[in-house]
C-alpha positions in Angstrom: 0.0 0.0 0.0 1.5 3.1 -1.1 1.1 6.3 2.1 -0.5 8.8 0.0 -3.8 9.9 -0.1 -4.3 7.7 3.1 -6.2 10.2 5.0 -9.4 9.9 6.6 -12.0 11.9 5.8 -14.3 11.9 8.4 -17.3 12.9 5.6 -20.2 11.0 6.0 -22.0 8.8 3.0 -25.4 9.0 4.3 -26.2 6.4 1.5 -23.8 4.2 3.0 -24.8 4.2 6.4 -28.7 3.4 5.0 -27.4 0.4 3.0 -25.6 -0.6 6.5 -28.5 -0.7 8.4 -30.4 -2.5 5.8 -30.2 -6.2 6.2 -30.3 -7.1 2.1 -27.7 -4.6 1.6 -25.3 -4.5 4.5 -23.4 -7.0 2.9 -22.3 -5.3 -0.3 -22.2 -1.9 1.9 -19.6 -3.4 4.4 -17.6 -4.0 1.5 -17.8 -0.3 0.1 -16.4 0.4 3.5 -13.3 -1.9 3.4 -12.6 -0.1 0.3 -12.9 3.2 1.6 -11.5 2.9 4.5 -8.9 0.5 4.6 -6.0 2.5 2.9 -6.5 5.7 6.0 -7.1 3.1 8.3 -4.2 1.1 7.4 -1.2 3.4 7.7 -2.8 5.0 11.1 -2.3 1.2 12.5 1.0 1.3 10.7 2.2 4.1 12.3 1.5 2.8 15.9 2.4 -0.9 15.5 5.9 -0.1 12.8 5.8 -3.7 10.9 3.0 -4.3 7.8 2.2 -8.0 8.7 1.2 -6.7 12.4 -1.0 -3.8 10.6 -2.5 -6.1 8.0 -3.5 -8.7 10.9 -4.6 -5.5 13.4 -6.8 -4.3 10.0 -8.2 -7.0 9.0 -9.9 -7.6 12.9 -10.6 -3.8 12.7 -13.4 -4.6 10.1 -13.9 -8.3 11.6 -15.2 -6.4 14.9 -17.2 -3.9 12.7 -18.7 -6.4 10.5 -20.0 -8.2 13.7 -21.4 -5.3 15.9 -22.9 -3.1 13.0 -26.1 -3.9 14.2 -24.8 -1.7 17.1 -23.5 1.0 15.0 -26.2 4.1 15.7 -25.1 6.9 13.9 -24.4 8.8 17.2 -20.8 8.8 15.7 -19.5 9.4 12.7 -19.0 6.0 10.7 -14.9 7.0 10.0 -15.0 7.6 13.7 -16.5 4.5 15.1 -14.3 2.5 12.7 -10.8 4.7 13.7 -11.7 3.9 16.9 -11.8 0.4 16.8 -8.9 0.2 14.7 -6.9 2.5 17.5 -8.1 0.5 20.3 -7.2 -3.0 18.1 -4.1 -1.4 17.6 -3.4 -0.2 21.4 -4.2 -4.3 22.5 -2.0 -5.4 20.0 0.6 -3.1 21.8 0.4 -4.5 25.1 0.5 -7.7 24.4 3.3 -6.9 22.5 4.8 -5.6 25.4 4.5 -8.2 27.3 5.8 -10.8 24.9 9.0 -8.5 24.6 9.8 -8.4 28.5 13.6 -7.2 27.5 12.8 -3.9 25.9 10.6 -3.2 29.2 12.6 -0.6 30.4 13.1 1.0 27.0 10.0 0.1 24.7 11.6 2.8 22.0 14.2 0.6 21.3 11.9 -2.2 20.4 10.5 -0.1 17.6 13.5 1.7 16.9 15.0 -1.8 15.5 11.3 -2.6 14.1 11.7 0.3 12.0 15.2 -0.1 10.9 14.3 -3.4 10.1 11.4 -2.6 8.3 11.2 -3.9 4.4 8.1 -2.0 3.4 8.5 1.1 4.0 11.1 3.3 1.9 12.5 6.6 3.2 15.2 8.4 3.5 17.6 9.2 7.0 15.0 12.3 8.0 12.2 10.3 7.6 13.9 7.1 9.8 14.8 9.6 12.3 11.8 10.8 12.2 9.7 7.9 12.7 12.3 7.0 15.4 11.5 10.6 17.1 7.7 9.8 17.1 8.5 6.2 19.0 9.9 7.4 21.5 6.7 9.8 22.9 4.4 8.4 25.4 1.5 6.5 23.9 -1.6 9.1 24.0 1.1 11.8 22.3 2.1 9.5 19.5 -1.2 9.1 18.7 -2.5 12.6 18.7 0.5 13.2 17.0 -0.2 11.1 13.9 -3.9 12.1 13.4 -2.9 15.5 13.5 -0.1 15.4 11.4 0.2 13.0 8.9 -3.9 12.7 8.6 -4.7 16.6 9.2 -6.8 15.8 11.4 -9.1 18.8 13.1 -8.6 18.7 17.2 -12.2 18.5 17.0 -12.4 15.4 15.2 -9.2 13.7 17.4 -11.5 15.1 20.1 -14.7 13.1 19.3 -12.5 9.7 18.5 -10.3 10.2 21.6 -12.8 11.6 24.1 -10.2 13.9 25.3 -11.1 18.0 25.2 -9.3 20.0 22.3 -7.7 22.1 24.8 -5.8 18.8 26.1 -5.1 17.5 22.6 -3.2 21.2 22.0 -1.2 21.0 24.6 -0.3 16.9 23.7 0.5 17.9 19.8 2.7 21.0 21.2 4.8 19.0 23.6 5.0 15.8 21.4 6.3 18.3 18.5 9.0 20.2 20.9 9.9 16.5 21.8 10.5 15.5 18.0 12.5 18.9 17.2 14.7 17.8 20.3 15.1 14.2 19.6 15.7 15.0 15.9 18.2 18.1 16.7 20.5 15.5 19.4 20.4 12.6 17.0 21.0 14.5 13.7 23.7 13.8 11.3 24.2 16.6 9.8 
């Protein structure tokens, strides 16, 4: 999967949503959603989990779990909301248990990605954007993740907001310190 154009869009198909909640259409409308969604979906698990296999498994039981609770799906949320935030909290699971499988790297989890993502065969880039990536491991969990939505998928604070349940005011103040942390980390471990 190529990174562009991977943003989520958190329009609503109104259309979509009514062939959802019908029970001779929900079939072929869950699949209009894989399409539509998986590409944004995909890299926002990427970026929190670094390897493609772990993404494309963490994916796949994204829409796994959606498929089976649609019925519960009400429309108080967006649909791109509802399905980001079972993809993060699929993604944040996956985490932990990844943590615990890799007891070593407890005191240091940054240095578990930072070899994940040297390691990693499917993702080209140059030295900034390896440092870069290694700069975003190495923030606490709640500011990597504001952190991605607002930058790489331009999020609004107001839409992080409504998937994270957090107030805008708090998600400033995360996206400003996790970006003073990445100009430090980036200016100490520079090359040039």
């Amino acid at each position: 999967m190529a990174e562009k154009d991977r943003n989520i869009h958190l329009d609503e198909d109104p259309q979509l949503i009514a062939r959802l909640r019908d029970a001779s259409t929900c079939r072929n409308a869950m699949n209009d959603v894989i399409r539509k969604y998986s590409q944004p979906l995909y890299w926002q698990i990427r970026r929190l989990v670094q390897k493609h296999e772990d993404a494309d498994d963490i994916l796949q039981n994204t829409f796994i779990k959606a498929w089976m609770s649609i019925e519960n799906f009400r429309g108080e949320a967006k649909l791109a909301t509802w399905l980001y935030k079972i993809a993060l909290n699929e993604s944040l699971t996956f985490l932990s248990k990844e943590q615990k499988r890799n007891q070593v790297y407890m005191d240091k989890p940054e240095d578990y990605i930072h070899e994940t993502i040297e390691a990693d065969e499917w993702v080209d880039g140059d030295e900034t954007s390896l440092l870069l990536r290694k700069a975003i491991a190495t923030l606490p969990e709640k500011q990597r993740i504001v952190f991605n939505m607002r930058y790489f998928d331009e999020m609004k604070y107001e839409e992080i907001s409504e998937i994270l349940g957090t107030s805008t005011g708090a998600l400033k103040a995360s996206y400003h310190l996790a970006v003073k942390k990445i100009e430090q980390y980036i200016e100490e471990n520079s090359i040039l």
